[in-house]
N, C-alpha and C positions, 0 to 999 in steps of 0.2 A: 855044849848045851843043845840039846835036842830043840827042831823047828816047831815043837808045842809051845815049850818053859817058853822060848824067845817068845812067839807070839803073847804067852802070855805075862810077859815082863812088858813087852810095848803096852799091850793094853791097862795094865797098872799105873805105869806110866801116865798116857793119854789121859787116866783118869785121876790124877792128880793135876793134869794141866787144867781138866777139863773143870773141876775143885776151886782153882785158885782163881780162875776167872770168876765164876760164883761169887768167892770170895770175895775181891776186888769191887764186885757188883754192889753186895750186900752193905761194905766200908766207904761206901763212895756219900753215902748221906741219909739224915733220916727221912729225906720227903719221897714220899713214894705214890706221887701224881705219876700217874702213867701219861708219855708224853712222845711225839714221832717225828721225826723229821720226812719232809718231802723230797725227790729227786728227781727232777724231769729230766729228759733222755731224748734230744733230736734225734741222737745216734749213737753207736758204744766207739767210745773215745777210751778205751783205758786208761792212758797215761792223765786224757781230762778228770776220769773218775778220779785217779789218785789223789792227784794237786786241787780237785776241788775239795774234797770230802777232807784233808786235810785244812784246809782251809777256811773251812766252815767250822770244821770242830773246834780251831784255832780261835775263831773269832765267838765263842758262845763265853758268855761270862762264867766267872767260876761255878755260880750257884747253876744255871743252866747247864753245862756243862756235867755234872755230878748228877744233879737229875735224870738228866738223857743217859747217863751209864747207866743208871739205877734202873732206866726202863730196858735196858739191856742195848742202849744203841739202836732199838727198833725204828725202823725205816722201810718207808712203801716207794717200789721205785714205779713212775709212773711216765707213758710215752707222753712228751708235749716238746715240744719249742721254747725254752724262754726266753724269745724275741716276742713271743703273744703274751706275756704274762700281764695282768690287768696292774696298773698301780696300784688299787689297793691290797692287793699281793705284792711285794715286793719280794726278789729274790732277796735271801742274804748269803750267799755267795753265787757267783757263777765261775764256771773255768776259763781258761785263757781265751780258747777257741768259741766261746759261749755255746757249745754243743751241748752242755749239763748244768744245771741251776740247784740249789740246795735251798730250802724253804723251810721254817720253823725255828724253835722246834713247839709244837703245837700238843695243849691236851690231848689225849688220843681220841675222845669222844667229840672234839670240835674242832677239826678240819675245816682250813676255808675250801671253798666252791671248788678249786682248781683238785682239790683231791678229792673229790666225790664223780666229779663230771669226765675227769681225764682217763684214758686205759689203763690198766696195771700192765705193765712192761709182760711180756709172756716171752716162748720161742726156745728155741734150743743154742745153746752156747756154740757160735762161728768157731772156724780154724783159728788161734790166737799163733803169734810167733812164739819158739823158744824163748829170745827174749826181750822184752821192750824196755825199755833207759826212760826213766822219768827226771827231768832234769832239775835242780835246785841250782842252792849257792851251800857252798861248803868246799874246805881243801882236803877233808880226811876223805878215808875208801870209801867207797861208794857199797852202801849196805844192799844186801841182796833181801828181797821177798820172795819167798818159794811160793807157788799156787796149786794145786791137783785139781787135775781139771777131770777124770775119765768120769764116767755117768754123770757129769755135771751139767743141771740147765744154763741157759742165761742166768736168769734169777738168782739162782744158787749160787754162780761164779760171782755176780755182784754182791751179793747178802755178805759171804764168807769174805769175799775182797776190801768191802766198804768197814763192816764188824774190827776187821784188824786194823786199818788205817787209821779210822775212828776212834777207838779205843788207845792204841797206841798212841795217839797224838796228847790224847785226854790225861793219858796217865804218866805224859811226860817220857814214854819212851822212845815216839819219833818225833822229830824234829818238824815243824812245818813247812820247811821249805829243804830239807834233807835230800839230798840227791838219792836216788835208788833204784837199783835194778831189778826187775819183776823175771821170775823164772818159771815157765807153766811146763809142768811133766803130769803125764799121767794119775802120778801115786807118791808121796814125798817118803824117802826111806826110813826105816825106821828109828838112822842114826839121827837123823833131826828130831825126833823124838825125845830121845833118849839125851841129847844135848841139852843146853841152858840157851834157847832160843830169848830175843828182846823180848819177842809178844808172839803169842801163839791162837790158832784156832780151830778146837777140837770141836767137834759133832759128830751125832751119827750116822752111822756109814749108809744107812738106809732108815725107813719109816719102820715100826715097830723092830727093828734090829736093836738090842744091847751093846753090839759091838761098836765103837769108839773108831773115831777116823781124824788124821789129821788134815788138815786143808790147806793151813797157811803158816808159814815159818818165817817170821821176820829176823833175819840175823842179828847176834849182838850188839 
C-alpha cells in the first residue's frame, strides 16, 4: 500500500470515528438546552483533572448527564482556587488534592458570577511526563489513555483530555474510579486508529484544515 492510500484509509477512518461520536451526541436526548460545566484550575494537576472530571460526570443525574453530551460536553476552563469559592456557588465536585473544582452544569447563557468575573485558563501546554498513573480501585490491567500533545496548547490538551473522560464515563465506557495510565507522545500512530479503541477523540488537525487528527485513544 502506497503512503497516500494509507494516509488515506486513516483519514476515512478518523472520520467515521469522528461520525459516531456525532452520533452518540445526537442519541443521547431530545433536550437540546445548551448547557456548560465550569472548571477552576489553582494549578494543572493532570491526574486531579482526571479523577475529578470523572467524578463529576459520575455524580450528574441521568437526565443531566445526556443533556451535557447533547451540548457536546462543552466546558470553559477558568484560573481560580476553589478554596475561594462563594457558597452560593457551590462546587459539585472537587479533586483529591482540591487543586480543581467542577461547577454546574449550567444553561450556557446563565452562568453564575464566578464565570463571568474569573480568567479563562490560557498559556502554552508545560513538559508533561511520558507517563502519569491515575490511581482507582480495580484488580483487572490498568487501561491505558493515549494523549498527542505536538502543537498542542494548555487549553487544547485539556478540552481533548476532559471530552474523552467525560464522555467515556457518561457513556459507560469508563469506569469512575477505573485505574489508568495516561501516555503523552507527540502524534498517536495510526494503528490506534485503525483499532476498536473504548472511546476516541478526533478533531481537526488545524483551524480551517479538512484533515482529521486523533488526540486521544482510550484502550478497550
Amino acid at each position: 500500500m502506497t503512503p497516500a492510500l494509507a494516509a488515506a484509509r486513516t483519514q476515512d477512518r478518523l472520520a467515521a470515528l469522528f461520525d459516531e461520536r456525532a452520533r452518540l451526541v445526537a442519541e443521547s436526548t431530545t433536550d437540546t438546552t445548551p448547557v456548560t460545566a465550569l472548571v477552576l484550575l489553582r494549578g494543572l494537576d493532570v491526574v486531579d483533572v482526571v479523577q475529578g472530571a470523572r467524578a463529576f460526570a459520575a455524580d450528574l443525574t441521568e437526565a443531566e448527564g445526556r443533556t451535557w453530551l447533547r451540548s457536546w460536553t462543552r466546558t470553559r476552563f477558568l484560573f481560580g482556587n476553589p478554596a475561594n469559592l462563594p457558597d452560593r456557588t457551590p462546587a459539585r465536585a472537587v479533586a483529591p488534592s482540591g487543586s480543581v473544582a467542577w461547577l454546574g452544569t449550567y444553561p450556557k447563557d446563565h452562568l453564575p458570577g464566578v464565570g463571568r468575573l474569573l480568567k479563562p485558563l490560557s498559556g502554552s501546554l508545560p513538559h508533561l511526563p511520558d507517563t502519569l498513573d491515575v490511581p482507582g480501585r480495580g484488580t483487572g490491567a490498568v487501561r491505558e489513555l493515549r494523549l498527542a500533545t505536538r502543537d498542542v496548547t494548555l487549553v487544547q490538551y485539556l478540552v481533548h483530555l476532559h471530552h474523552t473522560v467525560a464522555e467515556a464515563t457518561l457513556l459507560g465506557r469508563l469506569g469512575p474510579t477505573e485505574p489508568l495510565r495516561l501516555t503523552h507522545r507527540p502524534d498517536l500512530a495510526a494503528e490506534h486508529a485503525h483499532g476498536d479503541p473504548g472511546y476516541a477523540r478526533v478533531h481537526y488537525a488545524a483551524e480551517d484544515s479538512p484533515e482529521l487528527r486523533l488526540y486521544t485513544s482510550l484502550a478497550p
